[in-house]
Residue, then its C-alpha position, 0 to 999 in steps of 0.5 A: x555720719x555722711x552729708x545727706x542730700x536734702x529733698x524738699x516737695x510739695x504736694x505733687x513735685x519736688x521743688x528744692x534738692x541740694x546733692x551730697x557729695x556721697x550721694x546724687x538722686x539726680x532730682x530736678x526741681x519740677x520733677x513728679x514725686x516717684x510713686x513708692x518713694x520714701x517722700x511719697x509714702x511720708x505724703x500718703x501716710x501723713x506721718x515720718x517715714x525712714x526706710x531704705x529704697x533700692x535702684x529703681x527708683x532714682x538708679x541709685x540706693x539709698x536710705x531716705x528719713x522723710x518728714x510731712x509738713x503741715x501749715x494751720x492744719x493742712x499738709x503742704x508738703x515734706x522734707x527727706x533727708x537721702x542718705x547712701x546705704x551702708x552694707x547691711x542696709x543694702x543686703x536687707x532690700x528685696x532682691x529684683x525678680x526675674x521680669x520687667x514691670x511695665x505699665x500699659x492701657x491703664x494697669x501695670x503687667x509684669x513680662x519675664x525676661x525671657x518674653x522681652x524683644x528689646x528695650x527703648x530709650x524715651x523721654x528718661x524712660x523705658x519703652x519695653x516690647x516683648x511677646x504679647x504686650x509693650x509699655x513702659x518702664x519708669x526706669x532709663x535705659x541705662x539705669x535698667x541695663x545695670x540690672x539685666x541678666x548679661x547672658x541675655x540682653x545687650x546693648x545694639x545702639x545708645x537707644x536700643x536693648x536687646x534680647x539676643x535670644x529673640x533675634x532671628x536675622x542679622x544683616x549688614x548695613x552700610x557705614x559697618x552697621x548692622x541691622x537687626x530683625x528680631x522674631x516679632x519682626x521689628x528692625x533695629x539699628x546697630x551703631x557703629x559703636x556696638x556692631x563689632x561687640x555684637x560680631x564677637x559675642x554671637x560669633x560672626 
């Protein structure tokens, strides 16, 4: 058996975490518990969980044992034991459905891909706008980029995403950038770094 990383929370946040070599959820002592997490549901349900969880929580998949501690009756906290997913454990996930889930004014509102302008780095999630609504995502940038449809959405800047069905206007812009106008008329950045892949893919 792999080294697991080892997890401890209290009622709110985590307060200890030792990495494994086979696996890094990136945890920071301090952190909010992730909703739907395997400490999460051990908390809720007061009793020991172990389940398998895919990417969206940490980007990474794992299997988490979680075990709820008590003190003179009282739940103060729990124990997970992260373990990375063998193959098997990994086909048994449910697969990502076509649409982002974001949450905006107070409820969660699931967009389709196809409806998505562009995606924005902030504070270590996703600020998402698409047709109708905008919110956010509770997954970075980067961990979201591995599970886009590459046909779709490219990336334009180390803080931008997009869709490039809905860009509607491409301008040049100075130091060999781009500027994009998308069809909802918001304007973004194209880096230096990403302008000639843009250039080769839409063909100009």
């Amino acid at each position: 058996m792999k080294l697991p990383s080892v997890v401890i929370a209290d009622e709110e946040r985590y307060v200890y975490y030792r990495p494994s070599p086979f696996i890094d959820l990136h945890i920071r002592p301090g952190d909010p518990i992730k909703p739907d997490s395997v400490t999460e549901k051990a908390l809720r349900l007061n009793r020991e969980v172990a389940e398998p969880r895919d990417e969206r929580l940490f980007g990474v998949a794992y299997f988490g044992f979680s075990v709820p501690l008590s003190e003179a009756g009282r739940r103060r906290g729990a124990v997970t034991l992260v373990f990375p997913l063998a193959d098997g454990e990994r086909a048994a996930l449910p697969p990502k459905g076509p649409f982002l889930t974001v949450w905006s004014r107070e409820r969660w509102i699931p967009i389709d891909f196809e409806d998505v302008i562009s995606l924005e780095a902030q504070n270590r999630k996703t600020f998402v706008r698409a047709r109708d609504v905008q919110g956010m995502h509770r997954e970075s940038l980067s961990s979201l980029e591995a599970s886009l449809p590459a046909d779709r959405f490219a990336r334009i800047h180390r803080a931008y995403i997009v869709n490039v069905r809905q860009i509607a206007e491409i301008h040049p812009y100075p130091h060999s950038t781009l500027l994009l106008v998308m069809r909802d008329g918001s304007r973004l950045p194209v880096s230096r770094t990403y302008a000639p892949l843009l250039r080769q893919r839409l063909g100009f």
